[in-house]
C-alpha positions as CSV (number, residue, x, y, z in Angstrom):
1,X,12.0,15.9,4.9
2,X,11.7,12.0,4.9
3,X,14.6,9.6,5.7
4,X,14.9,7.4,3.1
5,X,16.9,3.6,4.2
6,X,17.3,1.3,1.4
7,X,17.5,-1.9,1.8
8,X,16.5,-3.8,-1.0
9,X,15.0,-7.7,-1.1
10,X,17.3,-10.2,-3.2
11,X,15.5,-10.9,-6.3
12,X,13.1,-14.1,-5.6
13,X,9.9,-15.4,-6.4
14,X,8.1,-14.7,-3.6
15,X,8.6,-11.2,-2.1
16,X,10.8,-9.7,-5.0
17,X,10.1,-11.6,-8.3
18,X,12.0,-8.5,-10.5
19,X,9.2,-7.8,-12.7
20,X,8.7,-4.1,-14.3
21,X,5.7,-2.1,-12.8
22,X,3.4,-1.9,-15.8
23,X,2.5,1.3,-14.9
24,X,1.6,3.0,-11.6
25,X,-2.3,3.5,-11.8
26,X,-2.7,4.2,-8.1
27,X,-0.7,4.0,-4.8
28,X,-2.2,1.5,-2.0
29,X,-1.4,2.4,1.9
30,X,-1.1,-0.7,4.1
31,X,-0.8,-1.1,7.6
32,X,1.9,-3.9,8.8
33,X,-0.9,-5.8,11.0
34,X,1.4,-6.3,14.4
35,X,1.5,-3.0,16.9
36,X,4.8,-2.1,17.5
37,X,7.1,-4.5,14.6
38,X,9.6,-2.5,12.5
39,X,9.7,-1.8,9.2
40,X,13.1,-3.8,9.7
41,X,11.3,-6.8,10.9
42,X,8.7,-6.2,7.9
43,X,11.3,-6.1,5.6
44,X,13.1,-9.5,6.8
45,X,10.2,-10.9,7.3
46,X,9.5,-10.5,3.5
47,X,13.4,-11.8,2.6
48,X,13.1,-14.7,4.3
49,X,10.1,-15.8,2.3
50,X,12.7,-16.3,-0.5
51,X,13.4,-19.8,1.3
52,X,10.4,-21.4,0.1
53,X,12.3,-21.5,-3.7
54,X,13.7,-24.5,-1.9
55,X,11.1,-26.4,-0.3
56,X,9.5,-29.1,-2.5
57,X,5.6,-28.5,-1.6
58,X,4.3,-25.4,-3.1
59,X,4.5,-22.4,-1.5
60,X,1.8,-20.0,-0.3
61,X,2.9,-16.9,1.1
62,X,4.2,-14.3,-1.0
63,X,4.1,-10.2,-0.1
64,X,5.9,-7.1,-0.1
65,X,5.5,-3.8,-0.4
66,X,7.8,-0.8,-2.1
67,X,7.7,1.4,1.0
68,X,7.6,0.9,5.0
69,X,6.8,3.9,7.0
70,X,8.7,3.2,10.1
71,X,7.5,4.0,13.8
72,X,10.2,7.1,13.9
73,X,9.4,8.2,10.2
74,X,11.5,7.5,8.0
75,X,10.7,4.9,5.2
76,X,12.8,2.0,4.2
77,X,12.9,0.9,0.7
78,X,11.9,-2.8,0.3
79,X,11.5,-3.1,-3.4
80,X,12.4,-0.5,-5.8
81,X,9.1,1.3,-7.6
82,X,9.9,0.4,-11.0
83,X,9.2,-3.1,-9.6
84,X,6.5,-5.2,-9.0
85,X,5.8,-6.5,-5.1
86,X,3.2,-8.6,-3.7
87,X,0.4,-6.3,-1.9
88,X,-2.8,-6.6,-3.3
89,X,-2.9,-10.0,-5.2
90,X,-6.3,-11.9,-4.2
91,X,-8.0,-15.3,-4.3
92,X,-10.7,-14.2,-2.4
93,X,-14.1,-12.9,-3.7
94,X,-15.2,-9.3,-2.4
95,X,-18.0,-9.6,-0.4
96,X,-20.4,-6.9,-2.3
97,X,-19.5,-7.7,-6.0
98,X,-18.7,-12.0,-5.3
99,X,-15.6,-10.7,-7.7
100,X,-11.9,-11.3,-7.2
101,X,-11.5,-7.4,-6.6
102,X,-14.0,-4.7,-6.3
103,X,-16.1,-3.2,-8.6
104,X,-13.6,0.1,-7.8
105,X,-10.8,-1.7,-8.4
106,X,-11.7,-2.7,-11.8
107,X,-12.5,0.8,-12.8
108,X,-8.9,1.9,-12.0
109,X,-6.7,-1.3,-12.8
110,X,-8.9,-2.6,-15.9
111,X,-7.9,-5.6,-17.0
112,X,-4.8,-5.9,-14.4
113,X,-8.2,-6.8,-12.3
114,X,-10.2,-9.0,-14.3
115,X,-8.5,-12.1,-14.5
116,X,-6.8,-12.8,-11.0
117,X,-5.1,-16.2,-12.5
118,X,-3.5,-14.3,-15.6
119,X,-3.0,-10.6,-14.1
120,X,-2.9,-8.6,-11.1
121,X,-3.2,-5.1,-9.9
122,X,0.4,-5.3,-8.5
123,X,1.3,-4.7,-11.9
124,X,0.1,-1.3,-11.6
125,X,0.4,0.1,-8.3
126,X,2.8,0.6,-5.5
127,X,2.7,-0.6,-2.2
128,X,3.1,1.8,1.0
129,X,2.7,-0.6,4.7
130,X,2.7,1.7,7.8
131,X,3.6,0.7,11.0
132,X,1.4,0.8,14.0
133,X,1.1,1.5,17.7
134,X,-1.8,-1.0,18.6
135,X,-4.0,-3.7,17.7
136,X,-6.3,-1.2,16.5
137,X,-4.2,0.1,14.3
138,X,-3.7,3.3,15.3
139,X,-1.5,5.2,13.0
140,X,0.7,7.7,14.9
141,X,1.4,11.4,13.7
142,X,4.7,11.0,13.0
143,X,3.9,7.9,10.4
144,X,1.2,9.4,9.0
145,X,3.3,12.9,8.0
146,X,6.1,10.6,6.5
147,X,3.5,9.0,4.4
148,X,1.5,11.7,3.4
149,X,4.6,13.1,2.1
150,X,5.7,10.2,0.7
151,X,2.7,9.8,-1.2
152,X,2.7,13.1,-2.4
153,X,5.8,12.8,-4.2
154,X,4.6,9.8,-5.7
155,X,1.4,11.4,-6.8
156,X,3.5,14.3,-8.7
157,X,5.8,11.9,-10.2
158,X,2.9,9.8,-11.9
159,X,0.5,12.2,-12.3
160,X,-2.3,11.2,-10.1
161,X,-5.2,12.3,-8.5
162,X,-4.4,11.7,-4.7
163,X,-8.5,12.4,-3.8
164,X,-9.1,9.2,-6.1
165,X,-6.0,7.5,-6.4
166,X,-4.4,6.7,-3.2
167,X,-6.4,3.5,-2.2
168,X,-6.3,1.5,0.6
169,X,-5.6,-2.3,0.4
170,X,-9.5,-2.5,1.7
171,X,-10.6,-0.6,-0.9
172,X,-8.8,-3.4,-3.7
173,X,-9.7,-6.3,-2.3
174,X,-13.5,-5.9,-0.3
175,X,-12.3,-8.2,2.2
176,X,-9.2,-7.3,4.2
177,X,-9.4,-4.7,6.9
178,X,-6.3,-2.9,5.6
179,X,-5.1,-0.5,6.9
180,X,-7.5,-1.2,10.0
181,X,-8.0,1.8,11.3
182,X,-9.2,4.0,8.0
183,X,-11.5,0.9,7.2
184,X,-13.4,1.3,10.7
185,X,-12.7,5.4,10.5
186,X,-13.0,6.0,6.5
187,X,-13.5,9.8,7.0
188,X,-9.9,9.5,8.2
189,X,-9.2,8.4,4.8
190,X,-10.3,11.4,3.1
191,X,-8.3,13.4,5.8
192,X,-5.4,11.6,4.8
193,X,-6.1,12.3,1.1
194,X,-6.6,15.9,1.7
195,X,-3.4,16.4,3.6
196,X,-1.6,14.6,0.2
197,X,-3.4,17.0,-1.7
198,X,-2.4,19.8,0.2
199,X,1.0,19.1,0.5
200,X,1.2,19.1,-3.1
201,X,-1.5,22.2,-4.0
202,X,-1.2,24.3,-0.6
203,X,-5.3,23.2,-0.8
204,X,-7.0,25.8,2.1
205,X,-7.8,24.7,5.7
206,X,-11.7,25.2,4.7
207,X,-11.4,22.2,2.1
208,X,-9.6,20.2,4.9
209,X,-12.5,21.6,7.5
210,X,-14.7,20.4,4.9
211,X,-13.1,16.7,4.3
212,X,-13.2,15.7,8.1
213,X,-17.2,16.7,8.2
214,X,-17.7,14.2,5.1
């Protein structure tokens, strides 16, 4: 069972603007980026962007997420779901379509990712960062069981599909390598998606077999 620590962002424009989530069309896993940082340090990381509402020049980092899987496990709660955080907004183009998004990411969001200066797919998805051991990203057991489970419960609480809609921030944007290590080792991915789906369908070891032979 996952150990849930809330610790909410202050409302601010930057990291917690206090916006409804739209819907939840999919649920994007993260890594944080910096082997061995807490999700504690993640989240005040986050807060303390809500300084820049003073600063005269204008601002240019905003992020969050909902969820941080923590090195021992347990998840802290950043930003509630029924919110919208910072995760997957984008200025860049992706590299295969020249787009703001990808081609993928269109399909599933629609128009929360046509227009990147009106609408964004953080309208419509939640957030999930993991932390990790190394600067290769490396994801340990223990995080990864948290967030499988945690993403299962999500997936049965908005009815979706966690074979086609648990994304990674990779496959949203075309040009970040997030999470690192299932961009580099994508048939970890499926792995990941088929352990979701198990947890919430008992799927059989031979469709699991099956997934890390993809």
């Amino acid at each position: 069972m996952i150990k849930f620590i809330q610790d909410l962002i202050s409302v601010n424009g930057f990291s917690r603007p206090g916006r409804p989530i739209v819907d939840v069309k999919a649920v994007i896993i993260h890594n944080i980026g910096m082997a061995g940082q807490t999700a504690k340090q993640v989240r005040d990381y986050w807060a303390g962007l809500a300084s820049q509402d003073a600063m005269d020049a204008k601002p240019d980092v905003s992020a969050s997420a909902h969820f941080i899987v923590d090195l021992d496990g347990s998840v802290l709660v950043a930003v509630p779901e029924t919110e919208k955080a910072y995760h997957i907004g984008s200025s860049l183009p992706d590299p295969e379509s020249g787009k703001i998004y990808t081609d993928l990411a269109r399909q599933i969001f629609g128009e929360y990712a046509e227009d990147p200066d009106t609408n964004s797919p953080n309208r419509v998805a939640l957030g999930i960062e993991m932390c990790q051991l190394d600067d290769q990203g490396t994801i340990s057991d223990v995080v990864l069981n948290s967030a499988a489970e945690l993403c299962a419960d999500l997936c049965k609480a908005y009815d979706l599909d966690p074979l086609t809609r648990i994304l990674t921030h990779h496959m949203v944007v075309g040009w970040k390598p997030c999470p690192l290590w299932m961009t580099n080792h994508p048939e970890d991915l499926t792995v990941f998606r088929f352990r979701v789906s198990d947890l919430m369908h008992h799927i059989t070891d031979d469709e699991v077999a099956d997934a890390k032979n993809q």
